[in-house]
N, C-alpha and C positions, 0 to 999 in steps of 0.2 A: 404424634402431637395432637391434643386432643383440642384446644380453644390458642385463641390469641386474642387482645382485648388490649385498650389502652390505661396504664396505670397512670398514677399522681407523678412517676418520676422515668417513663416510657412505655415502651410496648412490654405487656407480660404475656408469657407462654408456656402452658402447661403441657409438662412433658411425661406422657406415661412410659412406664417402660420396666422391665425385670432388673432388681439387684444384682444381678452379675452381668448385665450388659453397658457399652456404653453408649450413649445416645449422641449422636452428631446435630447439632441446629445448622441451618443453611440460611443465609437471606439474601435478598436480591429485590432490587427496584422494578427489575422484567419475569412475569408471570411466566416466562418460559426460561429462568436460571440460566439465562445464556454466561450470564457474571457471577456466579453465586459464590459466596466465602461463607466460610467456615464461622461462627462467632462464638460457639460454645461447642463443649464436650461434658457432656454432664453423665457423671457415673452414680452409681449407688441408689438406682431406681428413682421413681416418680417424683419430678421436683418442680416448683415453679421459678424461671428465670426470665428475669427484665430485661431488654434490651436499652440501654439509656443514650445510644448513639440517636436513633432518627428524629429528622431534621423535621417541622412544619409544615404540614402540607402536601409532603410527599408518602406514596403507598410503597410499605414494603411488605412483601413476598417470602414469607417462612415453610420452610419443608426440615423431616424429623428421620435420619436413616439411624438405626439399630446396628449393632456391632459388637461380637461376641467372639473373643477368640478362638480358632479352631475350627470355625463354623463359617454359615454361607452369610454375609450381610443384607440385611433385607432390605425390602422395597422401600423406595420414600412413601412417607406418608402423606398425607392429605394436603395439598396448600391452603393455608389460610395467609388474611392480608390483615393489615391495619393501616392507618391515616392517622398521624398526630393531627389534633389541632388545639389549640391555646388558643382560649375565650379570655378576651380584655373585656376587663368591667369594668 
């Protein structure tokens, strides 16, 4: 997973990864995944996916595992976070 960043309509995260693998997303409100679920499976290489569940004000916790039939599944990737917040004007 390369970035994560707040979109117009959630959190977006850019997933790098090889055309034949499938990429797992993770998120979790605790920096150590003690809870972490599943929210995407994104196949067919490099894509960017918005997360449109988190809630204001709360941080959450993104990690990126790679998955290739046949083969060993690799490491998670890097954590990054994000914060919604919604500015009233």
């Amino acid at each position: 997973m390369a970035t994560g960043g707040g979109g117009t309509s959630g959190i977006e995260l850019d997933a790098a990864f090889n055309a034949t693998e499938t990429c797992w997303l993770e998120r979790d409100t605790d920096s150590g995944f003690g809870g972490a679920v599943v929210i995407a499976k994104l196949t067919g290489g490099t894509q960017l996916y918005t997360d449109s569940l988190p809630l204001n004000g709360i941080t959450y916790y993104y990690r990126a595992q790679v998955r290739r039939t046949g083969f060993t599944t690799s490491s998670y990737s890097s954590t990054v976070s994000a914060t919604p917040v919604i500015l009233l004007a």
